[in-house]
C-alpha positions, 0 to 999 in steps of 0.5 A: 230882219227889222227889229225896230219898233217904232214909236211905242209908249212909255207906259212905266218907269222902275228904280232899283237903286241905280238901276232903271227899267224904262217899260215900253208897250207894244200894242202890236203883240201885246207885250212890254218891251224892257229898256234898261239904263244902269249906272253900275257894273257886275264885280265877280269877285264881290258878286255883286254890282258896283259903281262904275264912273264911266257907265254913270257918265254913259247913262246920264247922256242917254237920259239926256239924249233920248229924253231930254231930263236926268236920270232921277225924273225919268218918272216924268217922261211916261206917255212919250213915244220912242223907237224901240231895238228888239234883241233876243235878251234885251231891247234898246233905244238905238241900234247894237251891232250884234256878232253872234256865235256859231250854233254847237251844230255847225262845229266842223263846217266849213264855208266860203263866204267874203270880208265885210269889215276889219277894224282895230278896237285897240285891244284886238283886230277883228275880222267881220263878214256874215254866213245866212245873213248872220254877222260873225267875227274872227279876232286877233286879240292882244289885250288882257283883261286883268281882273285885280284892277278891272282893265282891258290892257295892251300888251305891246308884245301880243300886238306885235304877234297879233299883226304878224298873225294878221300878214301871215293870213291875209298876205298883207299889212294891216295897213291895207285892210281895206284891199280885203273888202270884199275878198272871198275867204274860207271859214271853218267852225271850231271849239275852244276849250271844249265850250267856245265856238268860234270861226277860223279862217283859212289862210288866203293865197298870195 
């Protein structure tokens, strides 16, 4: 499906605090389409946002790219035209890959479909391949999320573990990941936890 609008105005620009919401109208159905740049990150400990260095730095070069200006005279730029990514919770200026999760009603399903991508993000090995044209993963995660310092970290023991699991399944090293490409593979959705959907793919044949 092509979510790309194209060249829709920038009708309106609001600030709160260190939040922007760049408002772009789409003639086409009538409606706004909300781009939002924020400089700070949700802390659930505090329940609230904070200051966040990284994201400040992210923001201000999609300023700088998208509009040629900073963040404080994004003002200026009402009336210049820009592509528009449509999502179902949010739009954006460029294009996101978005993996989705397996609807409540396909827990126990099983089917056959064929690796599109691996890849190592440096906290898990995710395994991409699609069902009805919809893009899922399945991971092998060995980063740990500590919530005192607000930090992905690598546990160097889970890594290990991780790519064992990842041999073990697939019948080769990480190494060679892309002898996968296009291997047909078995999934089966299942739930973790009670809430979670997820796809588990079925150990491939030597």
């Amino acid at each position: 499906m092509n979510n790309k609008k194209e060249q829709l105005e920038l009708v309106q620009v609001e600030y709160d605090n260190k939040l922007v919401t760049l408002m772009f109208l789409d003639e086409d159905e009538g409606v706004l389409r909300n781009v939002k740049f924020n400089k700070q990150a949700y802390d659930s400990n505090k329940n609230q946002f904070v200051d966040d260095p990284k994201k400040a730095e992210q923001v201000d070069k999609w300023c700088e790219e998208y509009f040629d200006t900073t963040f404080d005279k994004l003002e200026d730029c009402v009336g210049v035209r820009r592509d528009v990514y449509i999502y179902d919770r949010f739009c954006s200026l460029f294009e996101v890959d978005m993996v989705n999760k397996f609807p409540e009603d396909m827990v126990g399903d099983i089917f056959n479909t064929e690796i599109e991508e691996i890849e190592d993000d440096g906290l898990k090995i995710v395994v991409k391949y699609r069902y009805n044209d919809t893009l899922y993963q399945s991971k092998f995660q060995y980063g740990t999320y500590v919530n005192s310092i607000k930090k992905w970290l690598v546990e160097p023991n889970n890594k290990i573990k991780a790519y064992d699991k990842f041999e073990n399944k697939f019948k080769v090293p990480f190494s060679e990941k892309n002898t996968l490409i296009g291997r047909d593979i078995m999934v089966e959705v299942k739930k973790a936890m009670g809430k979670y959907t997820y796809g588990e793919i079925k150990p491939l044949k030597k």
